[in-house]
MMTF fields as JSON, N, C-alpha, C and O atoms, coordinates in Angstrom:
{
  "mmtfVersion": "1.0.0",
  "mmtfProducer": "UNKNOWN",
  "numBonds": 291,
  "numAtoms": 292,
  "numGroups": 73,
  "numChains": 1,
  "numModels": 1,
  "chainsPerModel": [1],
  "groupsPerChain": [73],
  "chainIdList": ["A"],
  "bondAtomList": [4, 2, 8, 6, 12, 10, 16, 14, 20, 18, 24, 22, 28, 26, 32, 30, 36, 34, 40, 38, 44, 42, 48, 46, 52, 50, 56, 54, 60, 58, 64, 62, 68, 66, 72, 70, 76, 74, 80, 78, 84, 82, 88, 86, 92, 90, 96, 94, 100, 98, 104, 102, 108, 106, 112, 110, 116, 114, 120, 118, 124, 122, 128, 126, 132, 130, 136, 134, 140, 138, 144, 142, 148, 146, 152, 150, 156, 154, 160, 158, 164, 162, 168, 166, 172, 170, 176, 174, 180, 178, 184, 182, 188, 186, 192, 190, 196, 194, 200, 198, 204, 202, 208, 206, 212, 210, 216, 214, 220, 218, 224, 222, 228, 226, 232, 230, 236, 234, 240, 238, 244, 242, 248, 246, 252, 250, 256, 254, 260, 258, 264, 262, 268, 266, 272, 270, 276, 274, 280, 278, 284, 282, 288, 286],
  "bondOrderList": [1, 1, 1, 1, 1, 1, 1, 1, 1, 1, 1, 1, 1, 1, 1, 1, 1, 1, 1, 1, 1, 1, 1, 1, 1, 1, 1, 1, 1, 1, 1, 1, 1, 1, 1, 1, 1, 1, 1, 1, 1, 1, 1, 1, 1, 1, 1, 1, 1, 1, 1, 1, 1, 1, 1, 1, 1, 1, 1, 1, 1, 1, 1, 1, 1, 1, 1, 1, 1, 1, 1, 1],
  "groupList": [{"groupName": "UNK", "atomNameList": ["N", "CA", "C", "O"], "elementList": ["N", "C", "C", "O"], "formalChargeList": [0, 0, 0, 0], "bondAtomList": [1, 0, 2, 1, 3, 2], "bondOrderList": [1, 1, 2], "singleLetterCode": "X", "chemCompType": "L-PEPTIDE LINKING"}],
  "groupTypeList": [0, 0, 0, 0, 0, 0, 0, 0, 0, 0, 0, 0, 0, 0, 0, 0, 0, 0, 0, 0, 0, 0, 0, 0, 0, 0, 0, 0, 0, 0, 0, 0, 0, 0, 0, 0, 0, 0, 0, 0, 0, 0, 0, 0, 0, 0, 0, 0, 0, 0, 0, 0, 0, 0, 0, 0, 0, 0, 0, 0, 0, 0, 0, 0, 0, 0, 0, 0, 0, 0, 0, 0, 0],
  "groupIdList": [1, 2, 3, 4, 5, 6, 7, 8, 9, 10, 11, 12, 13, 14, 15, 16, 17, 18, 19, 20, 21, 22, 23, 24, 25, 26, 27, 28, 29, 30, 31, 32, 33, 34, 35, 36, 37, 38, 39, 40, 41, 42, 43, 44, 45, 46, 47, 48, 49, 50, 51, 52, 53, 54, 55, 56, 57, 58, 59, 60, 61, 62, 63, 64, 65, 66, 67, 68, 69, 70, 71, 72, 73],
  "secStructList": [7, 7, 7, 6, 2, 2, 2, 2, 6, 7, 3, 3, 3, 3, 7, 1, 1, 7, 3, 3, 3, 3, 1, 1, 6, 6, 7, 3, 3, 3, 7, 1, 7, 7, 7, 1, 1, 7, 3, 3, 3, 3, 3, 3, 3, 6, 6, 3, 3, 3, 3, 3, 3, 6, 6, 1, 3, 3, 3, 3, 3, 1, 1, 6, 6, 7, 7, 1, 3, 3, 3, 3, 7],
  "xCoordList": [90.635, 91.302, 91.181, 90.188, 92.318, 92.407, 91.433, 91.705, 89.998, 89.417, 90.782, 92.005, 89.928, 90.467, 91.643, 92.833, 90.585, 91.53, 92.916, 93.714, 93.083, 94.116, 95.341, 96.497, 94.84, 95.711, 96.426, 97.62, 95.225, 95.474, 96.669, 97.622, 96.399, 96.83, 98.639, 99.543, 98.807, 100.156, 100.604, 101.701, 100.426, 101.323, 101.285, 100.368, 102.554, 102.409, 103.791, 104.877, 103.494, 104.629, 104.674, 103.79, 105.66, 105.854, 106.35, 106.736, 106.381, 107.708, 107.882, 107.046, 108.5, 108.947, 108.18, 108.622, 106.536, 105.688, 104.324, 103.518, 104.258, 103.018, 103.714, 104.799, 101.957, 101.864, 100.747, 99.527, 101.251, 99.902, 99.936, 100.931, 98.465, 98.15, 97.818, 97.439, 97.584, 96.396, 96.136, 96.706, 94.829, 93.639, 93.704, 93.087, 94.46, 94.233, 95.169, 95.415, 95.673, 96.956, 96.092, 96.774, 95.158, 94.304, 94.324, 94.553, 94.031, 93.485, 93.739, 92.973, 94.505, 95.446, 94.707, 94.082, 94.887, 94.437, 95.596, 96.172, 95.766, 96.982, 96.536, 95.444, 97.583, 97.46, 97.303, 97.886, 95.935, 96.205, 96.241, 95.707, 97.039, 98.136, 99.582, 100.157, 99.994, 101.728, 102.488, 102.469, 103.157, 103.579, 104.66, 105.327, 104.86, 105.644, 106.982, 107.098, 107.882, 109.287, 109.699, 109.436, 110.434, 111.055, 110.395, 110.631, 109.556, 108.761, 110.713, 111.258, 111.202, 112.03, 111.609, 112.103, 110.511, 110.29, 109.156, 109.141, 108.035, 107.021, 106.456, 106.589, 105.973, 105.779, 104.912, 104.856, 104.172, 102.801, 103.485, 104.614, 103.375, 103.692, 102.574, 102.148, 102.025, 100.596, 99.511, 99.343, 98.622, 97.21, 97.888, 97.423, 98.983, 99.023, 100.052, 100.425, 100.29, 101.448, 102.691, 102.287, 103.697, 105.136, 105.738, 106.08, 105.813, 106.127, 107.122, 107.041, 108.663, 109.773, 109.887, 109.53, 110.656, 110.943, 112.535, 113.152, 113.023, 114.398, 114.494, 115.379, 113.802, 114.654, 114.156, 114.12, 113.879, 113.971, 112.692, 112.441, 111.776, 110.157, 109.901, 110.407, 109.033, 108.55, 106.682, 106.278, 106.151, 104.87, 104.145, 104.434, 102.854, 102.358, 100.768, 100.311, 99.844, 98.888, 98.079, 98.525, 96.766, 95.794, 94.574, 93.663, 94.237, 93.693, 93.793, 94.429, 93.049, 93.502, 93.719, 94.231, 92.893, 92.479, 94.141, 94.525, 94.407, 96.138, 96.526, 95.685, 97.975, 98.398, 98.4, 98.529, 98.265, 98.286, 99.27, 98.873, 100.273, 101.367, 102.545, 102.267, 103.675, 104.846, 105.93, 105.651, 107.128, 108.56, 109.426, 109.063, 110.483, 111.899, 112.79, 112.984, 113.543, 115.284, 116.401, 117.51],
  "yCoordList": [103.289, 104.32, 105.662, 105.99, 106.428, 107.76, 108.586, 108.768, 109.321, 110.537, 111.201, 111.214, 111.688, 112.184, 113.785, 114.094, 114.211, 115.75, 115.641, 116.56, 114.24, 114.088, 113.305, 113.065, 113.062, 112.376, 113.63, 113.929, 114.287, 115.324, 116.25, 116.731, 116.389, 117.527, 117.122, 117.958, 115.602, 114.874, 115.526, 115.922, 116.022, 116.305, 115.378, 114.89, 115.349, 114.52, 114.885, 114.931, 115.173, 115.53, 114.357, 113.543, 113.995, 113.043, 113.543, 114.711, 112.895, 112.948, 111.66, 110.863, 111.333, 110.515, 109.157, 108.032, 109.698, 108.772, 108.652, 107.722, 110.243, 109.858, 110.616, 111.137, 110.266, 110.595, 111.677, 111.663, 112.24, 113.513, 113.686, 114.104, 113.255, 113.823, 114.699, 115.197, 115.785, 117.015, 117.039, 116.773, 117.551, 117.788, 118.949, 118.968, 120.493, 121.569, 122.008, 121.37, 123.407, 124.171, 124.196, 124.714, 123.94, 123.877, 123.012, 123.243, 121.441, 120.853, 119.269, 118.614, 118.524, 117.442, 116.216, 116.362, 115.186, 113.911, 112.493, 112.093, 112.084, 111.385, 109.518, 108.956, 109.164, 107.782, 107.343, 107.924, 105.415, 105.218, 103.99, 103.239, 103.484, 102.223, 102.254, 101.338, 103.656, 103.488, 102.655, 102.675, 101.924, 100.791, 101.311, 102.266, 100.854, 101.576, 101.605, 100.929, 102.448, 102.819, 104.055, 104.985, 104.158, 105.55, 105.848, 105.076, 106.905, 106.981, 108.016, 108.9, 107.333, 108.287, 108.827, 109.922, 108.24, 109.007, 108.384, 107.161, 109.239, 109.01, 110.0, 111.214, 109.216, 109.656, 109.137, 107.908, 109.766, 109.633, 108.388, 108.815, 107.646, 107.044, 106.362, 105.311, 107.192, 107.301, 107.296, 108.407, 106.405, 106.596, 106.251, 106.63, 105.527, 104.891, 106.223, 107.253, 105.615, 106.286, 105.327, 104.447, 105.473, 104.691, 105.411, 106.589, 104.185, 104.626, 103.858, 102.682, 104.737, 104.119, 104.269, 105.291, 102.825, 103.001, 102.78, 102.285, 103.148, 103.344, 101.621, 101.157, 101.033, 99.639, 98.867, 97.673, 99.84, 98.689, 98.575, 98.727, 98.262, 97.957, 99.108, 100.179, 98.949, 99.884, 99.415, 98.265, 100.134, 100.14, 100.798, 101.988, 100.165, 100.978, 100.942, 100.03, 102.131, 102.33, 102.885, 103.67, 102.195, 102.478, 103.252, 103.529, 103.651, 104.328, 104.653, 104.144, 105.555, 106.115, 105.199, 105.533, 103.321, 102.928, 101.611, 100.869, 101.944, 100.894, 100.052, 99.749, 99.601, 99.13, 97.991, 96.836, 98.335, 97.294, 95.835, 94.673, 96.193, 95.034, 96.018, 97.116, 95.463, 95.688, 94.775, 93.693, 95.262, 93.97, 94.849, 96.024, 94.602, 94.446, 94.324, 93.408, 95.695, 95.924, 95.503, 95.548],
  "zCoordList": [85.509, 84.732, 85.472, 86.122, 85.307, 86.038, 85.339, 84.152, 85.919, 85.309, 84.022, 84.169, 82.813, 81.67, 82.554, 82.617, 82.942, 83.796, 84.351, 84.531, 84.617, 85.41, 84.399, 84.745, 83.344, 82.529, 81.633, 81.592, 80.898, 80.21, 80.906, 80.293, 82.322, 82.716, 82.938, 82.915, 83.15, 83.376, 84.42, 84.025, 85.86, 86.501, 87.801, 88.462, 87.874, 89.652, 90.32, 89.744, 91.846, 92.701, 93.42, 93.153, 94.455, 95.251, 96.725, 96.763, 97.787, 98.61, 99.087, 98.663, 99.645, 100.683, 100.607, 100.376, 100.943, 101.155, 100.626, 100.66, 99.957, 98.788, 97.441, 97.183, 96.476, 95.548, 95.081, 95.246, 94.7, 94.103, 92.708, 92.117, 91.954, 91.138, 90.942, 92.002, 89.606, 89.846, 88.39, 87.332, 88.906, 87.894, 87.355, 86.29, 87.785, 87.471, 88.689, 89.713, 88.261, 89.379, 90.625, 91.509, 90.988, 92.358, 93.116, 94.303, 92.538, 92.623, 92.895, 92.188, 93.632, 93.662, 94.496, 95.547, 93.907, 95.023, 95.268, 94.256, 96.047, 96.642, 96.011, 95.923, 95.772, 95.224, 96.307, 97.223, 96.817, 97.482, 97.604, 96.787, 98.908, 99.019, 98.261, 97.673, 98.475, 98.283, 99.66, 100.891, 98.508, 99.811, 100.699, 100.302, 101.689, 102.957, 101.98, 100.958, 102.46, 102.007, 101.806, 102.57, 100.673, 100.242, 98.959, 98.029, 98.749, 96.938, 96.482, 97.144, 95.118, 94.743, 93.728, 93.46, 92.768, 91.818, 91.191, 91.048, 90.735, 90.556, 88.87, 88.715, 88.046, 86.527, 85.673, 85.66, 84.907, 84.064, 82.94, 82.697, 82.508, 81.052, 80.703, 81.183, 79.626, 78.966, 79.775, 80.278, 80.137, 81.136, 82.536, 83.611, 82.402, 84.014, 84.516, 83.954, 85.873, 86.571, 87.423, 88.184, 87.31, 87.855, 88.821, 88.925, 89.699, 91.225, 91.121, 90.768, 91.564, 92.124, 93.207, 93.793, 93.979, 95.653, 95.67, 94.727, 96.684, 97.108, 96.848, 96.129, 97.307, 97.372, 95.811, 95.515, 95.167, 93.596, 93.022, 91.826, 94.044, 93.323, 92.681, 93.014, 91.64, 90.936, 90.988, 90.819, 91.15, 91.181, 90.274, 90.151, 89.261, 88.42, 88.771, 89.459, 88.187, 88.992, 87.524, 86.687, 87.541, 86.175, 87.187, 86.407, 88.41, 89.03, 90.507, 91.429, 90.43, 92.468, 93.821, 94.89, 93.227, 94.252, 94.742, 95.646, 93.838, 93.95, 92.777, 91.93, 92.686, 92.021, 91.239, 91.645, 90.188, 88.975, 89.059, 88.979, 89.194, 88.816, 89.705, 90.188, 89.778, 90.544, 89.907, 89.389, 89.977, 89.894, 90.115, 90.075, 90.338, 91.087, 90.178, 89.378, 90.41, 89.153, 89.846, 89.314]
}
């Protein structure tokens, strides 16, 4: 499970090839094992976080160290 700070706080940026959470306007740490590709969009829904890739997979993540489950739209 993601530390409480980082849930509460819900924010995450992306680019290309990672993911950033943050704990506070300071303060950010990068998801890790985003799988090679394109990240297009990346979003809090409730404790976890959802990782979209250009080619369809979606990846979901219950803490910093990698992904939960994955499938294909």
């Amino acid at each position: 499970m993601f530390p409480s700070e980082y849930i509460n706080r819900g924010q995450c940026s992306w680019t290309s090839r990672s993911v950033s959470l943050y704990s506070d306007a300071f303060h950010a740490k990068n998801l890790n094992n985003v799988p090679c590709g394109t990240v297009v969009r990346a979003y809090w829904q409730g404790c976890t976080v959802h990782v979209e890739m250009a080619d369809g997979w979606h990846y979901v993540y219950e803490d910093f160290g990698g992904y939960s489950s994955r499938w294909k739209t």
